[in-house]
C-alpha positions as CSV (number, residue, x, y, z in Angstrom):
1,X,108.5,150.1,156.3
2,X,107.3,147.1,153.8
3,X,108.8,146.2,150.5
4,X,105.5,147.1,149.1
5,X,105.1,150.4,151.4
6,X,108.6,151.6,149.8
7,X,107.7,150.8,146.5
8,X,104.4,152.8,146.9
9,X,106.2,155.9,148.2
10,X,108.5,155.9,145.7
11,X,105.8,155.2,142.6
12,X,104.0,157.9,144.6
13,X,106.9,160.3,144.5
14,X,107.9,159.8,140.9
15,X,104.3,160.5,139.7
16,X,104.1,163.3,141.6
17,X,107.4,164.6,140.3
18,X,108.2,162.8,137.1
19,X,112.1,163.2,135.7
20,X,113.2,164.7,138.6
21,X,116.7,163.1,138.8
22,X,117.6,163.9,135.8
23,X,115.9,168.1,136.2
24,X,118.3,168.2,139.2
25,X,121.5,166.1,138.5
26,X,121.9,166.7,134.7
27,X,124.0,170.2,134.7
28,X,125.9,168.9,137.9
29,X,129.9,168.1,136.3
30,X,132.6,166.1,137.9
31,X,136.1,167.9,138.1
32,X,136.2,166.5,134.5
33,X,133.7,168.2,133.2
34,X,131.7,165.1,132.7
35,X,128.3,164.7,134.4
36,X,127.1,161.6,136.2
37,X,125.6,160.1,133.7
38,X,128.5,160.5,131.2
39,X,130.5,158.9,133.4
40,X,128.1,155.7,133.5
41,X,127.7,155.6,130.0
42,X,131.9,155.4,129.6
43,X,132.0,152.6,132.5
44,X,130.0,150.4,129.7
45,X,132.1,151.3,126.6
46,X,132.8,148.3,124.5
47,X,129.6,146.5,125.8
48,X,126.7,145.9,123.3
49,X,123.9,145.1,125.4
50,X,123.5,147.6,128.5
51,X,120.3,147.6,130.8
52,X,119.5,150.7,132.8
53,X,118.1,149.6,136.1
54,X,115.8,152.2,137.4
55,X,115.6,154.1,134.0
56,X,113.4,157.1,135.0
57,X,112.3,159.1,131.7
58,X,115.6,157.9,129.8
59,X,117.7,160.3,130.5
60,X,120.8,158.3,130.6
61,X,119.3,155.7,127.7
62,X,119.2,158.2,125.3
63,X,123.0,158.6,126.2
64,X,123.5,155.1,125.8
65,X,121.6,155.1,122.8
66,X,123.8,157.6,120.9
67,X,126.9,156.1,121.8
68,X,125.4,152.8,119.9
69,X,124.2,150.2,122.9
70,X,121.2,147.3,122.2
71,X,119.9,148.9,125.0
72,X,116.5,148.4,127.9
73,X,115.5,149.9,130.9
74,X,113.1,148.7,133.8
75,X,111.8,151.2,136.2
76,X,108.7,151.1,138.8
77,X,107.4,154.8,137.8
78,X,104.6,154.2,134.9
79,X,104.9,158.2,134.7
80,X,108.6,158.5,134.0
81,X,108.5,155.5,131.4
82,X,105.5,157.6,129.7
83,X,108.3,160.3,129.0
84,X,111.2,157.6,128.4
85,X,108.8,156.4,125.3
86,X,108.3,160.2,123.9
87,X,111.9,159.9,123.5
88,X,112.6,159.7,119.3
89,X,115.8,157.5,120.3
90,X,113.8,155.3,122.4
91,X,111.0,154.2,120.1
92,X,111.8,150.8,119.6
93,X,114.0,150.4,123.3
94,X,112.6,147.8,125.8
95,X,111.4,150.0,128.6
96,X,109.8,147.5,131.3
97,X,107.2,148.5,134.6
98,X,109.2,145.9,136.9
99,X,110.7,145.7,139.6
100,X,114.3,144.6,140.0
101,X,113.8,142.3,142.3
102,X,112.2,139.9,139.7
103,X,113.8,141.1,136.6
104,X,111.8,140.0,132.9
105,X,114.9,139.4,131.2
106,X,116.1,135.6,130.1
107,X,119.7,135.2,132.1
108,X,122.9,136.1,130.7
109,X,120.6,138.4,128.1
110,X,123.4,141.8,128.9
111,X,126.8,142.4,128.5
112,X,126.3,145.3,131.3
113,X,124.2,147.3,133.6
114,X,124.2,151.0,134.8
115,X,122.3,152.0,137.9
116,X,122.0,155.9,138.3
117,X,120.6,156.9,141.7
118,X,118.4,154.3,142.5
119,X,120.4,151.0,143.8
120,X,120.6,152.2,147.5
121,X,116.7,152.9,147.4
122,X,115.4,149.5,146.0
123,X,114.6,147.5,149.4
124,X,116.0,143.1,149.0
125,X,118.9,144.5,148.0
126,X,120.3,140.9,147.8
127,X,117.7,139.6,146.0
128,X,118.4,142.5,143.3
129,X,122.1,141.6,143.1
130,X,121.2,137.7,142.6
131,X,119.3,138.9,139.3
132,X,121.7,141.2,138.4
133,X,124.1,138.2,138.3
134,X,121.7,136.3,136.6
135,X,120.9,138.4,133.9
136,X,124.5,139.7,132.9
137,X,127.0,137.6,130.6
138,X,130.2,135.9,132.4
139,X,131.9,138.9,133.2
140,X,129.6,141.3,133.0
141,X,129.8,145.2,134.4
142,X,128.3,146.7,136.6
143,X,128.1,150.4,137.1
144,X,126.2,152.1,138.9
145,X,125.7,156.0,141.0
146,X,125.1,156.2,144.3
147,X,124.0,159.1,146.7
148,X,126.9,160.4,148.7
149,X,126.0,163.3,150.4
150,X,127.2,166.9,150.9
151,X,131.3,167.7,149.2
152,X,133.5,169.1,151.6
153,X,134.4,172.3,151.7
154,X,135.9,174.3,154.4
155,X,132.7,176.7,154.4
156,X,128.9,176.2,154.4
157,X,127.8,176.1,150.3
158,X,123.8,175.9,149.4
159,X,124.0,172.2,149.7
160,X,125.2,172.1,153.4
161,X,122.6,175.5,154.1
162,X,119.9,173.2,153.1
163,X,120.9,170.3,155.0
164,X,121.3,172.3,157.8
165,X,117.6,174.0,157.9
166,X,116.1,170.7,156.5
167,X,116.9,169.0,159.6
168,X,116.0,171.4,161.8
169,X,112.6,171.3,160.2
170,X,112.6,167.2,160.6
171,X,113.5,167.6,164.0
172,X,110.4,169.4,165.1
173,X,108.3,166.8,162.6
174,X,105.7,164.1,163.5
175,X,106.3,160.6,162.6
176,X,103.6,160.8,159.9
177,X,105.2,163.5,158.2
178,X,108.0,161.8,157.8
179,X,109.3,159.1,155.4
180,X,111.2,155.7,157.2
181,X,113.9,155.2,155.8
182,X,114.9,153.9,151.9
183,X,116.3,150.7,150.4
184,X,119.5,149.1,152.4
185,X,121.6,150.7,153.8
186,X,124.6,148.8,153.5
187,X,124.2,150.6,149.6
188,X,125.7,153.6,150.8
189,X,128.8,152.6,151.5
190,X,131.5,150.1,150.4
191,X,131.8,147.7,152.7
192,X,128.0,146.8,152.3
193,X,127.8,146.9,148.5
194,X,130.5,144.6,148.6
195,X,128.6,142.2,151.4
196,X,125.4,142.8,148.9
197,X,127.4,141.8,145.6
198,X,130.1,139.5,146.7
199,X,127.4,136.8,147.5
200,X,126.0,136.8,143.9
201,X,129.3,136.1,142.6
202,X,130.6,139.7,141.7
203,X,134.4,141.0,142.1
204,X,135.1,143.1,144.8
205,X,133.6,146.9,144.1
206,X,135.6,149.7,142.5
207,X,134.5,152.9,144.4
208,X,135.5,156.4,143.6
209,X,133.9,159.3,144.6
210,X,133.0,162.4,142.4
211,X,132.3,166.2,143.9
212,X,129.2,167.2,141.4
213,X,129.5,171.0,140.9
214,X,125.7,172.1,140.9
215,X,126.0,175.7,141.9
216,X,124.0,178.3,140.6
217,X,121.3,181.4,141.5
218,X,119.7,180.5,144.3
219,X,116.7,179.4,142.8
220,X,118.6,176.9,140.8
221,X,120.0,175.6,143.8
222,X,116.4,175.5,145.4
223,X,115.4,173.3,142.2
224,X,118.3,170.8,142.9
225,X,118.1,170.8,147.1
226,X,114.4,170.8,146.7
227,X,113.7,167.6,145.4
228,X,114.6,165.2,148.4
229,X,112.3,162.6,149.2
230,X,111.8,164.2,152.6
231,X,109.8,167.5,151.4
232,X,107.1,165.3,149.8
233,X,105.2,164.5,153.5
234,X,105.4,168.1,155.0
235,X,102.9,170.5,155.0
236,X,102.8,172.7,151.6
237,X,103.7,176.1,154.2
238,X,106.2,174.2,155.8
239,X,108.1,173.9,152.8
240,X,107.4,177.5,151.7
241,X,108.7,178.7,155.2
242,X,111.4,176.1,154.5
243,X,112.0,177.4,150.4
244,X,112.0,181.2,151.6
245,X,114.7,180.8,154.6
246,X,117.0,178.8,151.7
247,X,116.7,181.7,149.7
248,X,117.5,184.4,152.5
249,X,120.2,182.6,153.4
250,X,121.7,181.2,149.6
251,X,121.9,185.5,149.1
252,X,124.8,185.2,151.8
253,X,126.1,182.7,150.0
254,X,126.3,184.4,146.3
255,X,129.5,185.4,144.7
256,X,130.1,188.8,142.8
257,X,128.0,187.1,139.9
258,X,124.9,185.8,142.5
259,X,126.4,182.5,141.9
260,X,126.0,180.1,145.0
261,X,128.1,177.6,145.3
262,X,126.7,173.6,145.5
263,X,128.6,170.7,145.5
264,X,127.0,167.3,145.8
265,X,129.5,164.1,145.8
266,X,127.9,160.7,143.8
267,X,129.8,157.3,144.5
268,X,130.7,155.9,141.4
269,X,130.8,151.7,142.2
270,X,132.0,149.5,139.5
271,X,131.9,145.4,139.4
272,X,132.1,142.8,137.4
273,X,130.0,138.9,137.5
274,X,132.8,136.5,138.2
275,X,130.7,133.7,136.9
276,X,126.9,133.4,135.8
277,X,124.2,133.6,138.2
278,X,121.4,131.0,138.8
């Protein structure tokens, strides 16, 4: 798939479902109680100037925001920057249609950057990391979210349920019902953020992972599971077949309390600019 085939899906996607990240990963905690967004926001404590690269509706911003960061935020979704601007703590914010692989900022403008769910999709990914270098201060952070896939557990939860009927449902899709793959992916794992980084003169990565607890009724775990890029392309009764077996089988799942259990796990990849970029 093109750069510019990507970025359509995805502009697609986003105006199709605006906020979506956010409706799905907000309530989800770490084993601290913190949610992933929380834990970006304290990765950049002590840094005045914080961009947001791939900003959504501002979910995170408004985070930053309250805790007192010059702040800005760049996204490609022209519907999710609609809702960022609605946002009373956001009025006067910089919120940019851009992409990041051509970033409107003068360099060394940011003390930091946060990335929540969106690095490992942006295709040229060593283009991005070049501007990222560029537009941070000597020393700057890096933080940034990444997809990690199902937690473990020693049982099937809602998370690995879905993944289980999802591909089942893929395998028996055509090719035009289904999306190519996203972004790089050497930026789902450490070894290649560290070959995408290392280049644009950033330290080695940090990398922790964090199990995100987003269990719930069934339905809530439908809302989370449900918002993969993959549904997007399949047939409307497809997805409906696909929604109602989830839910069957989520029942099975419930606790006492109709609680089924979800975990999701987020890498959380921290870095610092070693000198300025150019």
């Amino acid at each position: 798939m093109s750069t510019t085939a990507q970025e359509a899906f995805l502009r697609d996607f986003h105006a199709r479902h605006p906020a979506v990240t956010p409706r799905a990963l907000g309530r989800g905690r770490a084993p601290d109680g913190r949610s992933s967004y929380e834990i970006l926001r304290d990765h950049v404590e002590g840094c005045p100037r914080v961009l947001d690269l791939g900003c959504g509706d501002g979910f995170l911003l408004d985070l930053l925001a309250e805790a007192g960061h010059e702040i800005a935020g760049i996204d490609l979704s022209a519907a999710d920057l609609a809702l960022a601007r609605r946002r009373p703590s956001l009025a006067e914010v910089r919120l940019v249609e851009a992409r990041a692989q051509d970033l409107p900022f003068p360099s060394g403008e940011f003390d930091a950057c946060v990335s929540h769910m969106a690095f490992m999709l942006m295709p040229d990914a060593d283009r991005i990391a070049a501007e990222l270098a560029r537009v941070l201060a000597p020393g700057g952070r890096l933080a940034m979210v990444l997809g990690g896939g199902p937690g473990e557990t020693d049982e099937e939860d809602g998370y690995g349920l879905f993944r289980r009927l999802l591909h089942a449902v893929l395998d028996g899709t055509p090719a035009e019902r289904r999306i190519p793959p996203l972004g790089d992916p050497r930026a789902r794992n450490r070894e290649g953020v560290d070959e995408i980084l290392t280049p644009a003169g950033f330290a080695p990565v940090e990398w922790t992972t964090e199990p995100l607890d987003l269990g719930g009724s069934a339905e809530q775990v439908w809302s989370v599971v449900s918002t993969v890029y993959n549904l997007m392309p399949l047939d409307p009764a497809v997805v409906a077949a696909l929604e109602a077996e989830f839910l069957a089988g989520a029942a099975e799942l419930a606790d006492a309390r109709g609680r089924v259990p979800a975990a999701l796990n987020v890498h959380v990849v921290t870095s610092r600019t070693l000198r300025s970029g150019h």
